[in-house]
N, C-alpha and C positions, 0 to 999 in steps of 0.2 A: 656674581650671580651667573646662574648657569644658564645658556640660550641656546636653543636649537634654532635651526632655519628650515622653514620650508618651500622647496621651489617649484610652485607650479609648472610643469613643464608637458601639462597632457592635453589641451588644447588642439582643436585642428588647423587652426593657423589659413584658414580659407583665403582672406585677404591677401594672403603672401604670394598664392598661388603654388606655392610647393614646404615641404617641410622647412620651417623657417629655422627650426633648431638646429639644423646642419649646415645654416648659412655660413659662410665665413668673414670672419671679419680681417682688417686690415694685417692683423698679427699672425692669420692662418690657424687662430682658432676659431670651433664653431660659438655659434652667440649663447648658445647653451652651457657648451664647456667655459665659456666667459663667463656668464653669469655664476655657473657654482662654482668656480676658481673665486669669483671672490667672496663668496659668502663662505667658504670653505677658512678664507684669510682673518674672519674678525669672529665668527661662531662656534661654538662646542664642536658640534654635531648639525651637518647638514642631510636634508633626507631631502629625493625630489621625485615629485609625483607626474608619475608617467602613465602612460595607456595600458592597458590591459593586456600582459602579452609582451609589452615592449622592455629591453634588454639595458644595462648601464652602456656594453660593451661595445654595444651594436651603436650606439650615439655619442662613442668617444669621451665619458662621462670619467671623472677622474677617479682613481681610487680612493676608497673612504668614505663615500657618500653612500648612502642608505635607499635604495629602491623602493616606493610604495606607489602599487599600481591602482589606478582609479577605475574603477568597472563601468561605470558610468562617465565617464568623462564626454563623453558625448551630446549629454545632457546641460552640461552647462559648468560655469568657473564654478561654481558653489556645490558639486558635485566633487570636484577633485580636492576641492578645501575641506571638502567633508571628510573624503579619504585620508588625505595627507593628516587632518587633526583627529581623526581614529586611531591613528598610527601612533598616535603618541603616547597610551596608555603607560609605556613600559619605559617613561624616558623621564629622567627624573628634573629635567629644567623650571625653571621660575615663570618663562617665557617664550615663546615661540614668533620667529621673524616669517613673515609672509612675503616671499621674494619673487618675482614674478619672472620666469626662465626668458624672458627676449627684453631685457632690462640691462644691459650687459654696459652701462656706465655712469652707475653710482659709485661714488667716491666712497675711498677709505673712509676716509675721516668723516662722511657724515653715517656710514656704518657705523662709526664706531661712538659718535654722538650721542646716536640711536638705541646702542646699548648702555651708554652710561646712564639713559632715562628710562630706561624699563623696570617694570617690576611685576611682581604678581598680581597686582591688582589695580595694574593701571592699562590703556590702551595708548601705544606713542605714534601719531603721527606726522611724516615731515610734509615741512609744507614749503616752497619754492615761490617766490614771487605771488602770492595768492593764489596758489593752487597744491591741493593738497597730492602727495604721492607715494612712492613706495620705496621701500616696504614698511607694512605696517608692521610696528608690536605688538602683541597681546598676551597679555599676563595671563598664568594657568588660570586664575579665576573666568578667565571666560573660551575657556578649551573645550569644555561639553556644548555651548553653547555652536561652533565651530562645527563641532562634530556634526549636527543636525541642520548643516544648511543645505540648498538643491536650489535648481535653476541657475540659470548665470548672472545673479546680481552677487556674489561674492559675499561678503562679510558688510554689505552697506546697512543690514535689519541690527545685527552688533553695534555696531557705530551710534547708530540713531537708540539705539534702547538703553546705548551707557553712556550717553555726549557726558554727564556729569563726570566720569572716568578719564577722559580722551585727554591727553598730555600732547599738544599741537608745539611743534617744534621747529622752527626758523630755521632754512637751511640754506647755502649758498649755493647749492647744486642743482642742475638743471636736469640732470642725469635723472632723479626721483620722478621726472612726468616725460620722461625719453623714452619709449615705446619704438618697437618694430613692430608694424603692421604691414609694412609691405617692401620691397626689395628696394626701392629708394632712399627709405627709413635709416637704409646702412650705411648713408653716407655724411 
């Protein structure tokens, strides 16, 4: 089954105190080019949604990946989810990963997990020690649904309106609730 990924990556990152997407990590790549090098590893097609205006080249962003710029992204995560799952009209997947660009240490293997449980008409997601994290899957059946979110609660009104859907998936990775929020974060 075929899976695109979408990587949010249009946020302003205030808490960082500076673009966090250009931060470097131990390997001397940025956390961005991390995060879609490996979604770029277990996905069809990756696309990652950036600010308005802003460039792949400009952000060291690898080739192959798909630019969709979020006009709104200022407005909040459910603003760029909205763009990023607009974009998809013309992509003929089953499923769409929701990858979060400063996430840059989730395991192969529970990627690939993740896809072995998707479907069109399921939502899959992983959960770590009793806390659920990312990325989510959501099957095309709820990609309009996507389409029309705003503000920054993300995909939480999908969640709660299809629990009967939601495929909760045990994972040994801590990397799923490993967030950079601030330049500490990177160590």
């Amino acid at each position: 089954m075929s899976i695109v990924a979408l990587v949010l990556a249009a946020g302003q990152g205030v808490r960082f105190g500076s673009d966090k997407r250009r931060a470097l990590l131990g390997d001397g790549r940025s956390l961005l080019q991390h995060s879609v090098e490996r979604a770029q590893a277990v996905f069809d097609e990756v696309r990652v949604v950036l600010r308005d205006g802003e460039q792949a080249g400009a952000l060291g962003l690898p080739v192959g990946c798909r630019v969709v710029h979020s006009v709104d992204a200022g407005l909040g995560l459910g603003h760029s989810l909205a763009a990023g799952a607009a974009s998809l009209a013309d992509c003929p997947a089953q499923a769409v990963a929701i990858v979060l660009g400063d996430m840059p240490w989730i395991a192969q293997g529970t990627y690939q997990r993740l896809v072995e449980a998707a479907g069109p008409s399921v939502i899959v997601v992983p959960r770590y020690q009793g806390q659920n994290g990312h990325p989510v899957l959501f099957g095309r059946e709820f990609w309009a649904e996507l389409g029309g979110l705003a503000g920054d609660e993300g995909a939480r009104a999908v969640l709660r309106r299809h629990a009967d859907r939601v495929v909760v998936l045990e994972v040994d990775d801590g990397g799923i609730v490993r967030d950079v929020d601030t330049p500490s974060a990177l160590n």
